[in-house]
C-alpha positions, 0 to 999 in steps of 0.5 A: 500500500502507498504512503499517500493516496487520493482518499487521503486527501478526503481523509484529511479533510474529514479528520483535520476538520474535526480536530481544528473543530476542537483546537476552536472548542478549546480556544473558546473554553479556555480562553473564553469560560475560564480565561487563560492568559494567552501565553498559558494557552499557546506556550503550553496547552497547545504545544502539549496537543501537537505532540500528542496529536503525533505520536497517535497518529504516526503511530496508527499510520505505521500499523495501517502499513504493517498491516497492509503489507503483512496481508499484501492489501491496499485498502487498509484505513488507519484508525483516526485520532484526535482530541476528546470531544467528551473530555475537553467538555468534562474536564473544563466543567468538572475539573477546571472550572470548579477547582477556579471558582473555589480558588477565587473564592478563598480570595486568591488572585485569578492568575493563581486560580488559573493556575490552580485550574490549569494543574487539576486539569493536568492531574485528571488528563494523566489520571485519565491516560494511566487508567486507559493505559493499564486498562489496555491490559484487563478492557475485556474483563471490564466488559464482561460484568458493564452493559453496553447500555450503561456505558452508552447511556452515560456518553450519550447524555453528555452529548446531548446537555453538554454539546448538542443542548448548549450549541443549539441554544446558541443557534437560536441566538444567532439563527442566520448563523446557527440555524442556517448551518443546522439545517445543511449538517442534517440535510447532509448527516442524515439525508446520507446524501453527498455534495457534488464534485466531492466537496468536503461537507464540513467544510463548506459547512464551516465556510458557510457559517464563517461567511454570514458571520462576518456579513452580520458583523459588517451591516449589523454589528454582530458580535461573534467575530472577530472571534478573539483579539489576534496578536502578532506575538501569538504566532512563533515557535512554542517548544513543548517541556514537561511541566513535572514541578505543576504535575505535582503540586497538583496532586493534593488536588487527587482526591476532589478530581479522582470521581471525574476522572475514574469513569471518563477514562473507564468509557474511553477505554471501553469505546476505544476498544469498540471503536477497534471491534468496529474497524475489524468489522470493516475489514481491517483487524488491529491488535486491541492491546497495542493500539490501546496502550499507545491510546494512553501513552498519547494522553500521558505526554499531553498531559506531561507537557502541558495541555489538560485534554486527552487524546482518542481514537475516534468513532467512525472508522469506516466512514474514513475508508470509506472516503478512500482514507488509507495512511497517508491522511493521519500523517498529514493529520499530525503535521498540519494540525501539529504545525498549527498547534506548535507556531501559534498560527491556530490564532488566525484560524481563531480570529477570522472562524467563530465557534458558531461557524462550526457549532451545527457539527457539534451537534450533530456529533452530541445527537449521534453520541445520543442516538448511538445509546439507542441503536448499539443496545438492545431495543429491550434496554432503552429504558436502560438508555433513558435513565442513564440521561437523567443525571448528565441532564440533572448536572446540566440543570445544576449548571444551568442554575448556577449561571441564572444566579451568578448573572443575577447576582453581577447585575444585582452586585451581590451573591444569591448563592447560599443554602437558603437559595434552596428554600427559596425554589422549592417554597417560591417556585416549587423547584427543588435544586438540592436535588438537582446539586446532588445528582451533580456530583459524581453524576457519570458514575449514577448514569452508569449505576442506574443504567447498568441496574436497570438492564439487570432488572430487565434481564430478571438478574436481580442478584446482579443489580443489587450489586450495582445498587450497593455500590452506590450505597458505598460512592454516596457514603464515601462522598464520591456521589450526592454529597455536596457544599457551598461555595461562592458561586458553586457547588462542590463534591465533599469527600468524607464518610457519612452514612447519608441518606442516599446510602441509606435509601440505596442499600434498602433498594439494594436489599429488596433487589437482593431478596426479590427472587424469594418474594416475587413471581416471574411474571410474563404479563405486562404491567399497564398501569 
């Protein structure tokens, strides 16, 4: 098989456009929501994301070739890699940001709370590339006793709050620019229909929404661009070094992070395998442990130098062949994506293309994350699917809370957020967001508990889900779920053993799940009411 071949080129396009789609995701979250200088942003992150971006990459290209030429065959597609939609979303608004907001809130300058914010998201980046590199060992066993539905549910409900729900508002703020753009993403993702002369869609997609947004911003004064400030010292050659001193003194921060970090590296190391398993589908057959460790290892050195957002292989490989994509294109992949990332020159990219060009992609990935759950799992499960939303949406609505009063508060210039703001809802407006704030915290390992429980109850293994539930029991005393305090402005996980309430209310539904099969009968009859 050649090197470099036509297909790549469509390749290219494809896999590039998805990862400058998440070089201007990042640029938006940490320069925008959490407000990173640009000298943190461009001399380290971005380094840090080109050297992991290579050694990903090179190495898959290298094995597409081995294996073409150990089966004497020029169609093999390298497994396409880039950085994690899932973590660049979890990690700034489970890790990052709450580690920021409490650092401000002890009274430390926004300098020192960035610091702060930027090592947690150091720690949970190499906490998530060491659990998906050792797992590589032992992925097969962890698949044996976690449904399917449980880990889709959890991946699933993130795609649809965190992407899907927070871009389409968005599009409905700017609609020339958001709905215009929607409207060509589902015409073209889900008509399954292709544009003329072999266009790259999300391309265009992304050169459609750039060019109304500057229309609007010449006769109206729309504000989404420029999309940030650009400044000739942005541009030059970044060196990527270890940033060994920060790795560790963000270790005191282990505890607090380690229920984000735990789940989100179990699930991208079970898709990562599936993603593997679908690529055998296609025809080409990779060995799972290796192409899992280097999954990993390219994490570790993002995370090792600098940039708090892993790597992955990506979902869709036989979309990739299917465009005639063999090795060539994931080269090219890790060069310009590489070069932009090293030379600062992405800032042009994030000057002149606002988010919102590209925003219909997102979503159209969050929905697919969403429909997945569905179509990958038995048809009998999908009560399964549907419980494993509730608590990414619930994180949302807690999210979404915290924002309505912060604003509040700013135009009012004092805080609205304490305890009594709890009273306030539920007697005033009979909304109860004491709930909401506890489904919040340790919200990915409730999805895949509730998920995984309600498949076993499905299946008539009762034994098996009072398992499930017990180990909630546990996580809600250890304060890895539910618990929670007050800070200034949010709401954060409290670490410390309590037999609360939750553990109590789980070990009875634990119990009556464990004796269900001395007091019931097995009924074949459907409930109707």
């Amino acid at each position: 098989m050649k090197l470099f071949v036509k297909g790549d080129i469509d390749g290219f396009f494809a896999l590039g456009l998805d990862n400058m789609l998440m070089l201007m995701l990042m640029s938006n979250l940490c320069l925008g929501v959490l407000g990173f200088s640009p000298d943190l942003f461009f001399g380290k992150i971005l380094p840090a994301t080109a050297i992991g971006l290579a050694i990903g990459n090179i190495y898959y290209a290298r094995t597409a070739l081995k294996l073409a030429k150990r089966e004497n065959r020029d169609d093999v597609c390298a497994l396409p890699y880039g950085t994690s939609i899932l973590t660049v979303f979890v990690f700034v608004f489970l890790a990052m940001l709450p580690v920021q907001q409490v650092a401000l809130s002890s009274g430390l300058s926004k300098e020192e709370a960035d610091l702060m914010a930027w090592r947690a998201g150091l720690l949970a980046c190499i906490g998530s590339g060491l659990i998906e590199f050792l797992g590589s060992f032992i992925v097969y066993h962890l698949r044996k006793f976690t449904p399917r539905a449980a880990l889709l549910a959890t991946l699933g409900g993130i795609g649809f709050t965190f992407i899907a729900l927070d871009f389409v508002f968005r599009s409905y703020t700017y609609p020339l620019v958001g709905i215009t753009t929607l409207g060509l993403a589902m015409l073209v993702y889900f008509g399954r229909v292709r544009l003329k002369l072999g266009l790259p869609v999300g391309f265009i997609i992304l050169v459609v929404g750039t060019l109304i947004a500057w229309l609007l911003y010449y006769f109206r004064g729309t504000p989404i661009v420029p999309a940030m400030e650009l400044q000739p010292e942005m541009i030059g050659f970044y060196v990527p070094l270890p940033v060994i001193p920060d790795i560790i003194a963000a270790l005191r921060m282990f505890p607090q992070l380690f229920p984000v970090l735990a789940p989100i590296g179990i699930i991208h190391l079970v898709l990562s395998l599936q993603i593997i398993e679908s690529a055998e589908a296609a025809g080409d057959s990779y060995e799972p442990k290796p192409a899992l460790a280097i999954n990993g290892l390219g994490t570790l050195a993002t995370g090792v130098l600098g940039s708090p957002f892993p790597t992955s292989i990506y979902i869709g490989h036989p979309g990739w062949k299917a465009l005639g994509a063999r090795a060539g294109y994931s080269l090219l992949n890790a060069g310009v994506i590489g070069l932009m990332c090293l030379t600062g020159t992405a800032s042009i990219l994030f000057h002149y293309v606002p988010i919102e060009a590209g925003m219909a992609i997102l979503i159209w990935i969050g929905v697919s994350m969403m429909t997945q759950s569905f179509q990958a799992t038995p048809l009998k499960h999908a009560p399964a699917v549907v419980f494993g939303f509730i608590p990414p949406v619930g994180a949302y609505v807690s999210m979404s809370i915290k924002h309505g009063l912060g604003a509040a508060g700013i135009e009012a210039e004092t805080s609205f957020f304490n305890p009594g703001i709890l009273d306030t809802l539920a007697g005033v407006r009979n909304f109860y967001a004491d709930g909401a704030f506890a489904i919040e915290q340790g919200y990915v390992y409730t999805s895949i508990i509730l998920a995984a429980t309600i498949v076993c109850i499905i299946e008539k293994q009762f034994r098996q889900a009072s398992y499930w539930v017990f180990v909630a029991a546990i996580l809600a005393a250890l304060g890895f779920t539910h618990q929670y305090t007050f800070t200034f402005s949010d709401t954060i996980s409290v670490l410390k053993f309590e037999l609360n309430d939750w553990f109590w209310s789980y070990l009875i539904v634990a119990v009556v799940l464990y004796i269900t099969p001395w007091i019931t009968n097995d009924g074949k009859e459907e409930i109707t009411h």
